[in-house]
FIGUVEX-636470 format. One line per 3 residues: number of its first residue (from 1); their letters; for each residue x, y, z of C-alpha. Coordinates in Angstrom, 2 decimals. Example, Ala and Ser with C-alpha at 12.3 -4.5 7.8 and 13.67 -1.06 7.14 Angstrom:
! residues 2
1) AS) 12.30 -4.50 7.80 | 13.67 -1.06 7.14
***
This chain:
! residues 417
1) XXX) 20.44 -59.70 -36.63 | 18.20 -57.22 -34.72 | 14.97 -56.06 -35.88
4) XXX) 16.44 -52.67 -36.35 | 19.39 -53.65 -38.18 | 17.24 -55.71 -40.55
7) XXX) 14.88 -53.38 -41.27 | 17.03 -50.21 -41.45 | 18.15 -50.55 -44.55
10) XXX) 14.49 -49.37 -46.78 | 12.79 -47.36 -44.23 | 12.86 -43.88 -45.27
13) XXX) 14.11 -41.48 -42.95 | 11.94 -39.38 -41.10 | 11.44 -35.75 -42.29
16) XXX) 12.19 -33.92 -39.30 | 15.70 -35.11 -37.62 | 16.25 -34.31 -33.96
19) XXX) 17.83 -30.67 -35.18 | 14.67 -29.80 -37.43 | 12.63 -30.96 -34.09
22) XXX) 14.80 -28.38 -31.78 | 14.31 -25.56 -34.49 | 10.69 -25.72 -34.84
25) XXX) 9.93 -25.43 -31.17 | 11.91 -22.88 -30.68 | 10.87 -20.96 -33.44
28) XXX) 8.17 -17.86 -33.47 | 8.19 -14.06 -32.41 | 5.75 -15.80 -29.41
31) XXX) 7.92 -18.50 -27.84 | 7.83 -18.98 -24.27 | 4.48 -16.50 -24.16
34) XXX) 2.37 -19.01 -24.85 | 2.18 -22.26 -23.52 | 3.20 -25.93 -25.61
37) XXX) 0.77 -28.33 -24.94 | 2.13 -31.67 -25.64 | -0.96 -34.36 -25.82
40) XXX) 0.29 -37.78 -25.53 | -2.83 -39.41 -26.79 | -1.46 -43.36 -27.08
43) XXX) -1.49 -45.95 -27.92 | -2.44 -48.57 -25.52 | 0.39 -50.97 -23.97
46) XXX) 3.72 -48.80 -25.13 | 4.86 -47.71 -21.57 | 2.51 -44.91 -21.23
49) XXX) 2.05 -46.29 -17.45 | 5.50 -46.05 -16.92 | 6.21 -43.07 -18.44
52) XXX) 3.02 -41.37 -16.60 | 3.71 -42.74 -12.90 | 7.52 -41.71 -13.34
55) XXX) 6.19 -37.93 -14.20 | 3.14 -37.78 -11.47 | 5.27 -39.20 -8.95
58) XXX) 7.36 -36.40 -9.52 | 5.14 -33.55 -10.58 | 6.80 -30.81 -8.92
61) XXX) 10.36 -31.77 -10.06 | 8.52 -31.79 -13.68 | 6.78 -28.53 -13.07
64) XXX) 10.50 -26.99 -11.50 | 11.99 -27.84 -15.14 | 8.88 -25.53 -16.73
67) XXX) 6.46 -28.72 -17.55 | 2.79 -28.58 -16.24 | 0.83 -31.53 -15.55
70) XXX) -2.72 -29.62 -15.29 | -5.64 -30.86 -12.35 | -5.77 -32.61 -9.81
73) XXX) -4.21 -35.78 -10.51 | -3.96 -37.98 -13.12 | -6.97 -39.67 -13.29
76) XXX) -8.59 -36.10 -14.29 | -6.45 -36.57 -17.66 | -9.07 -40.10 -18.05
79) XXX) -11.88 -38.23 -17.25 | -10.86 -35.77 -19.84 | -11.29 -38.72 -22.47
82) XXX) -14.21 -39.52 -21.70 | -15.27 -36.11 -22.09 | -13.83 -35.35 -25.23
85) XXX) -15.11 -38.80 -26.42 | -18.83 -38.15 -24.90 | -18.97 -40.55 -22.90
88) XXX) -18.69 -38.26 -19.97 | -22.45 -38.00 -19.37 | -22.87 -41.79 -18.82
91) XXX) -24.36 -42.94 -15.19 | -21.37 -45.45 -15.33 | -19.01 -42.73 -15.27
94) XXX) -18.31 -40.02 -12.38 | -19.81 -37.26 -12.87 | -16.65 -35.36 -12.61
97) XXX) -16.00 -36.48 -15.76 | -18.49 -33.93 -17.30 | -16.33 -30.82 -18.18
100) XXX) -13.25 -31.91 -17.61 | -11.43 -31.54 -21.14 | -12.63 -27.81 -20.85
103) XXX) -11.03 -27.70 -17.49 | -7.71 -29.47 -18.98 | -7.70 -27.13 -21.28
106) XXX) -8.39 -24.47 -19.31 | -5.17 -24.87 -16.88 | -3.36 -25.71 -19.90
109) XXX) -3.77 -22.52 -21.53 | -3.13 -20.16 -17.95 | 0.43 -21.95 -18.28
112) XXX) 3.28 -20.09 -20.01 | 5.61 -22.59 -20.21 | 5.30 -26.74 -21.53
115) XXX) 2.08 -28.86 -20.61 | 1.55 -32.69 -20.92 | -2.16 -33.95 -20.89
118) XXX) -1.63 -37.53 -21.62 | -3.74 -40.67 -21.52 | -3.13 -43.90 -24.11
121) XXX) -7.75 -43.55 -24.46 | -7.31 -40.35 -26.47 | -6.31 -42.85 -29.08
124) XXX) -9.71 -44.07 -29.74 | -11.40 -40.70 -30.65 | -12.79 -40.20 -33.98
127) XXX) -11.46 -37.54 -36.27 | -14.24 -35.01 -35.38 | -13.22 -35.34 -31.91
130) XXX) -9.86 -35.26 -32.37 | -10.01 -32.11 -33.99 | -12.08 -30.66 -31.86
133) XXX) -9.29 -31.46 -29.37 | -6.39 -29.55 -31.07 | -9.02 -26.78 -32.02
136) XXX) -9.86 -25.66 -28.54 | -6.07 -25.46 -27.75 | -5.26 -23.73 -30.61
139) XXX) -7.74 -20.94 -31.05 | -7.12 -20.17 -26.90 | -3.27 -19.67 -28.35
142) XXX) -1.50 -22.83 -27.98 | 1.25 -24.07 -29.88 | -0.19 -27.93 -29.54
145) XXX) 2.12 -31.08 -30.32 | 0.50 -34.67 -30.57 | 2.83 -37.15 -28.81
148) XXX) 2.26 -40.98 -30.09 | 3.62 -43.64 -28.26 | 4.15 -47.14 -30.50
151) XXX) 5.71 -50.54 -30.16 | 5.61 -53.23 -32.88 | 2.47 -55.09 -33.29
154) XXX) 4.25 -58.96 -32.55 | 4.78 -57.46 -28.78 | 1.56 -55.56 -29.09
157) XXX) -1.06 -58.31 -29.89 | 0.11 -60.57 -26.52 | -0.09 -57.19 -24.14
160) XXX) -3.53 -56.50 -25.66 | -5.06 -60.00 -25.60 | -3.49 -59.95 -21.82
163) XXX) -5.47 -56.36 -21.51 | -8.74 -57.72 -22.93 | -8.89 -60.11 -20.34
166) XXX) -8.03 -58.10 -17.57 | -11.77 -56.09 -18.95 | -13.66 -58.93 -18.63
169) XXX) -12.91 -60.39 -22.26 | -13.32 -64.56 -22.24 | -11.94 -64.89 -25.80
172) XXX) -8.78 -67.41 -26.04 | -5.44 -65.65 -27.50 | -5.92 -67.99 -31.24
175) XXX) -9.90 -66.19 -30.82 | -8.00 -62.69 -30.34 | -5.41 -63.43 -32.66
178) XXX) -8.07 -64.76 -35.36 | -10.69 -62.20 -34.95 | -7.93 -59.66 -35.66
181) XXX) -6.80 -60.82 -38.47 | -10.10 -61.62 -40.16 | -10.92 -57.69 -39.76
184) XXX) -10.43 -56.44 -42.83 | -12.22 -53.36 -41.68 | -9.95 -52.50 -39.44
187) XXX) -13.14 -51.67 -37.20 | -12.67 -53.34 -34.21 | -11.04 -51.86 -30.52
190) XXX) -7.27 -52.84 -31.57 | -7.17 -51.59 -35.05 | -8.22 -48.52 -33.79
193) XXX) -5.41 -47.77 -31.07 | -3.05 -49.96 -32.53 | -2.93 -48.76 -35.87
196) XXX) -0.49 -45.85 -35.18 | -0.56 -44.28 -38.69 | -4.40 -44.20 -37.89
199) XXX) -4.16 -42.69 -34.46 | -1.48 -39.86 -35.81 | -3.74 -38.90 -38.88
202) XXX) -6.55 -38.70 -36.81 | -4.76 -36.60 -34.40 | -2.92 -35.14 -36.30
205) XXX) -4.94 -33.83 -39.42 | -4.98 -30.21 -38.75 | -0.84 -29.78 -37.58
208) XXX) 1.92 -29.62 -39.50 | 4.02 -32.57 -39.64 | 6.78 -31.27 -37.18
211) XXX) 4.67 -31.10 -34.60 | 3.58 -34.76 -34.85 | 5.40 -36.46 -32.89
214) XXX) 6.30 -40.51 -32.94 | 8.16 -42.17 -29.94 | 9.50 -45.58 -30.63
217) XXX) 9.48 -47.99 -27.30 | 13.23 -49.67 -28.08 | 13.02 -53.33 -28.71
220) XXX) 14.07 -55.99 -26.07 | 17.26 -55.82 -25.03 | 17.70 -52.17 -25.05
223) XXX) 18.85 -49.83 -22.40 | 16.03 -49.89 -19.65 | 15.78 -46.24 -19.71
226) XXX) 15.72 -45.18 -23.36 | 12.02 -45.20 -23.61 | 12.25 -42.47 -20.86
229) XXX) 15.28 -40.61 -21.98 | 13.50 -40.14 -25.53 | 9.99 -38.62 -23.94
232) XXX) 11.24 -36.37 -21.63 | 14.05 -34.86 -24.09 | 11.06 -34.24 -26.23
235) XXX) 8.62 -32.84 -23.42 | 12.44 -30.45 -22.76 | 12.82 -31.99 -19.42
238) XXX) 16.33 -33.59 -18.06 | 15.85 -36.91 -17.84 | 18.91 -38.57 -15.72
241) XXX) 17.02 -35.87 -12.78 | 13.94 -38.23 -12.18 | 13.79 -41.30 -10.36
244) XXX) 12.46 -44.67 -12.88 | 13.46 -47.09 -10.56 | 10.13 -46.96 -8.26
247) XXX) 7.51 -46.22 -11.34 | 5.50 -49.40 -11.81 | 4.64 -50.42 -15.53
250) XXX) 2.22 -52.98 -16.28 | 3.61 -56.14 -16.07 | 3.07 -59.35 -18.40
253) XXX) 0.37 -62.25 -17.33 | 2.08 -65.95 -17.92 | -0.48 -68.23 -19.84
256) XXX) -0.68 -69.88 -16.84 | -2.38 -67.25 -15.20 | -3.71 -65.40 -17.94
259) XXX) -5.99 -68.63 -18.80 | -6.98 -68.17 -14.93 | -8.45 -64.95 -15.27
262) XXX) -9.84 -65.78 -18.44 | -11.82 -68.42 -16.73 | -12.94 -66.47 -13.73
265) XXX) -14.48 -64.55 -16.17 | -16.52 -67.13 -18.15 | -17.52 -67.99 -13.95
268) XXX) -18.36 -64.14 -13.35 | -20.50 -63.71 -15.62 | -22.14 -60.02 -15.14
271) XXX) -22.18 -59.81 -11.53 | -19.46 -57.95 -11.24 | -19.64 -54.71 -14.00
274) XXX) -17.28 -53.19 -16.60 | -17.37 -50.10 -16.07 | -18.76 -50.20 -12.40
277) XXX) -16.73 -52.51 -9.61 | -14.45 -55.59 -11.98 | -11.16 -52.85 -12.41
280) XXX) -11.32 -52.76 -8.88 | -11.79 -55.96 -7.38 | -10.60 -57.91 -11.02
283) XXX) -8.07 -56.09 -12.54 | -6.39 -54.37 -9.94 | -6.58 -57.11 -6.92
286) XXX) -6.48 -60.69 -8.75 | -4.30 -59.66 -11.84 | -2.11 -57.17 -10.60
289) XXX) -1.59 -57.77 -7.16 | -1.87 -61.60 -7.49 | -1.35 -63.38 -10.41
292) XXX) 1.09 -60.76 -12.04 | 4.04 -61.55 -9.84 | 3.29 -65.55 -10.25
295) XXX) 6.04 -66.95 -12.22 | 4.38 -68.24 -15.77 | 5.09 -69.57 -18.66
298) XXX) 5.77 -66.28 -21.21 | 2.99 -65.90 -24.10 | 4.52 -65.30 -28.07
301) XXX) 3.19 -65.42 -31.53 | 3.54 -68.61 -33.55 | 5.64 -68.20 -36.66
304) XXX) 2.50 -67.61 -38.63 | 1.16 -65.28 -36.74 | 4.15 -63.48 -36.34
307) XXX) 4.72 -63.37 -39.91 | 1.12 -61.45 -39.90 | 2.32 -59.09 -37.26
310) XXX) 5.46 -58.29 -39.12 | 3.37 -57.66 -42.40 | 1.13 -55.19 -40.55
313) XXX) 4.32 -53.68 -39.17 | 5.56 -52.74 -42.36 | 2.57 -51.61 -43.48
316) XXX) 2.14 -49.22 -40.30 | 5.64 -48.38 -40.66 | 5.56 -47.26 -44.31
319) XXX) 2.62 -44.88 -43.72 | 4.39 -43.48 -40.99 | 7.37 -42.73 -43.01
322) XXX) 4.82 -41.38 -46.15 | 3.53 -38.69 -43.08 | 6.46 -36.99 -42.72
325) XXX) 5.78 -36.95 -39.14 | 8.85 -36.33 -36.66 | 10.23 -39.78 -35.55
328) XXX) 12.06 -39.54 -31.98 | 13.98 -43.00 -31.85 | 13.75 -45.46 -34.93
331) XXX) 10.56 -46.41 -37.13 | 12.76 -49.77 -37.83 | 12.66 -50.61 -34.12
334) XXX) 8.75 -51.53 -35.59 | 9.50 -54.27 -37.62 | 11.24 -57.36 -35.57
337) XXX) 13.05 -59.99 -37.76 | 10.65 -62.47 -38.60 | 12.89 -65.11 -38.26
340) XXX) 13.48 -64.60 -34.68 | 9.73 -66.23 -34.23 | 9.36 -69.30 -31.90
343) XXX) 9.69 -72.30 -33.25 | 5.84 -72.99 -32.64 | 2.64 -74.43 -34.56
346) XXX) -0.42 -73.70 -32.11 | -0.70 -71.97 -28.45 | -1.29 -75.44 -26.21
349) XXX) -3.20 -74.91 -23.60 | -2.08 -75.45 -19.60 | -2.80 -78.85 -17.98
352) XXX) -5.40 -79.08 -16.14 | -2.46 -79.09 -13.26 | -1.18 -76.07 -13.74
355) XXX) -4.68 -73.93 -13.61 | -5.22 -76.35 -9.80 | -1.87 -75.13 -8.83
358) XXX) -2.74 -71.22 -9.68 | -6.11 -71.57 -8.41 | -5.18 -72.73 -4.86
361) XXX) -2.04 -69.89 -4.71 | -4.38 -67.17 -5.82 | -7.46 -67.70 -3.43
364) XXX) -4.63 -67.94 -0.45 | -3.29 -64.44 -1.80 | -6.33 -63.15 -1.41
367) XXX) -7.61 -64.33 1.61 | -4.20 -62.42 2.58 | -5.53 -59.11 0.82
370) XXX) -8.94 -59.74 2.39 | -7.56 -59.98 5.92 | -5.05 -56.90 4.88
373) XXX) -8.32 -54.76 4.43 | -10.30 -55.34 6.74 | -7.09 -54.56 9.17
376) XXX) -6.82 -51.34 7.55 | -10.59 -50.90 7.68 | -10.94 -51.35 11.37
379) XXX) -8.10 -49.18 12.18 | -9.40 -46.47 10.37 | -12.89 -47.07 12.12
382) XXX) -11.21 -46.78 15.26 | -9.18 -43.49 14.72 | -12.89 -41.80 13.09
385) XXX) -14.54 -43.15 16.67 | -11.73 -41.91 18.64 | -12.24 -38.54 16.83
388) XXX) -15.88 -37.96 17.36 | -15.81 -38.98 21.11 | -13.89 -35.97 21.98
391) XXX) -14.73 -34.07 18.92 | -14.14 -30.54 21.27 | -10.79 -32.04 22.31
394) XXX) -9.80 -32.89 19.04 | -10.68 -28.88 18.01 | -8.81 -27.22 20.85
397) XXX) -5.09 -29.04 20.53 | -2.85 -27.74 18.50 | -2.71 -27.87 14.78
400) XXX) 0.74 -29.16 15.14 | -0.27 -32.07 17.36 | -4.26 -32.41 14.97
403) XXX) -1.92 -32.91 11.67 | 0.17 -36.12 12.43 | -3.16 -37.78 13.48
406) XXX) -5.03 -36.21 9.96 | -2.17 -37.49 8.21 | -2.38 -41.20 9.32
409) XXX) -6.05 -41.39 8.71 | -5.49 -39.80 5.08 | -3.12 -42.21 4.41
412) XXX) -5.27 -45.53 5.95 | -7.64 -43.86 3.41 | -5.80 -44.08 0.78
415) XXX) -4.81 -48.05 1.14 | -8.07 -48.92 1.78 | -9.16 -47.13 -1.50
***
């Protein structure tokens, strides 16, 4: 029996169906004069990559069908949490960062149509900052809906231990797992973005219920593009029009490698900051590039702790439900069967082996990406050189023959980058 067929038969149904959701967007004297700002503000680890490249990679196809994806690109959107979080004045950060939820907003409210600001950090603002969020929307004459992104919490606690340690984090998954469920505070990083009835009252607190919205990521098993299909019919767009094959999500760590990382980080020590250069050099080269397509052995919950994770679940699940909140997809898609838990006591370790094995393939994949580099770093040297020793040349031809070249050395910039 499926998680959802299990569970379906006590969780209340939501208060606003898919035809209450239709009817309160389009209702008002003022719609389509003012614009719908739709902030997707989490959580952590529920496809919000996916769901983000698949839109930015087609912006203007999104923007065509009347939905606005305000600045530059989406790394503005982070910068706008860490503005709205004040953080933004940090020398850590850029200092682009400073300003930039005013700007969001700004574009956002010169649009008459639908706009998206999303990024899964806006889950970890505080209720005062939250508010203040919505509040400068609405009094500049938006009609704002809060978009929150959930999966259960048995899938949710492997994908964030795997996160943790992609930041730097050294703990063991029974450390994660334990610290977690010893805070009965509710206080730490994961409670706070993973407790969705949390993140939607917080967000939440000042709309009415109908325009609160909750998107359930479909179990395993499902239809690969039902997570899709269920955003953009809510953000109004058509969804079979956009490529998902091409959009890269963030893909699982085996324990194999995960224990890797973990380890080069008890060996790094601080010499290589978070923030400053580790999601660079760290995350995005050794994790994602390297170890992530390494075949490994796939990380789950024992049956205790799965029972815990369940438990929570319900728990989340039931508050959800007591909200009132609009539910696009299933709130029992939150609650797996318990009894489809590994048949597991502990989380054994890799053999000493194994770790050799993954240590020798990952420092010849990136002697690979080293030599990759510096390739594109000394071609790129070589077209700037070329360019300043006949920098009058390079003026006079024209600016159909000056583009191609601009183009290839935008692009060399880019990979390097």
């Amino acid at each position: 029996m499926s998680g959802a067929a299990w569970y379906a038969a006590w969780v209340p149904e939501s208060a606003a169906g898919s035809a209450a959701r239709v009817a309160a967007m389009s209702s008002g004297s003022d719609a389509g004069e003012r614009p719908r700002v739709f902030l997707h503000v989490g959580s952590p680890k529920t496809g919000t990559t996916f769901l983000q490249n698949v839109l930015w990679a087609q912006r203007d196809l999104a923007r065509e069908q009347g939905l606005l994806l305000p600045m530059e690109r989406f790394n503005d959107h982070y910068l706008g949490t860490l503005d709205l979080r004040g953080l933004s004045g940090r020398p850590v950060y850029p200092e682009r960062a400073v300003g930039m939820w005013d700007r969001l907003v700004e574009q956002s409210l010169g649009w008459s149509g639908s706009v998206l600001i999303s990024h899964e950090l806006f889950a970890a603002a505080t209720t005062e900052q939250a508010k203040a969020g919505v509040a400068s929307l609405v009094e500049g004459g938006a009609e704002v809906h809060v978009v929150v992104t959930v999966r259960d919490l048995v899938r949710q606690l492997t994908a964030e231990w795997q996160e943790h340690v992609k930041h730097r984090s050294t703990k063991t998954f029974p450390e994660f797992v334990a610290g977690l469920r010893d805070d009965t505070e509710r206080g730490s990083w994961f409670w706070r973005v993973q407790d969705f009835s949390g993140v939607v009252a917080r967000w939440g607190a000042d709309l009415p219920p109908e325009q609160v919205h909750v998107v359930t990521v479909p179990p395993a098993g499902s239809p690969p593009g039902l997570l899709w299909e269920r955003f953009a019919d809510l953000l109004g767009l058509e969804p079979a029009s956009f490529d998902t094959a091409t959009s890269r999500a963030n893909s699982s760590l085996g324990v194999e490698q995960a224990e890797l990382l973990r380890r080069v980080n008890l060996q790094l020590g601080e010499r290589l900051p978070l923030p400053g250069p580790y999601p660079t050099v760290v995350k995005n080269v050794l994790a994602h590039r390297v170890l992530e397509p390494r075949p490994g052995t796939r990380l789950t919950l024992n049956a205790e702790d799965t029972a815990f994770a369940v438990e929570e679940s319900r728990a989340i699940v039931d508050r959800l439900a007591a909200a009132g909140v609009d539910v696009v997809g299933d709130l029992a898609e939150l609650v797996p069967d318990p009894e489809l838990a590994p048949d597991q006591d502990g989380y054994p370790a890799p053999t000493a082996e194994a770790l050799l094995q993954e240590s020798i393939a990952a420092m010849t994949e990136l002697l690979v990406v080293l030599n990759e580099r510096r390739a594109h770093q000394r071609r790129a040297e070589d077209l700037v050189a070329a360019a300043r020793e006949k920098p009058v040349r390079f003026a006079l031809v024209r600016a159909s023959e000056r583009r191609p070249f601009l183009m290839r050395l935008r692009r060399l910039g880019k990979r390097i980058s």
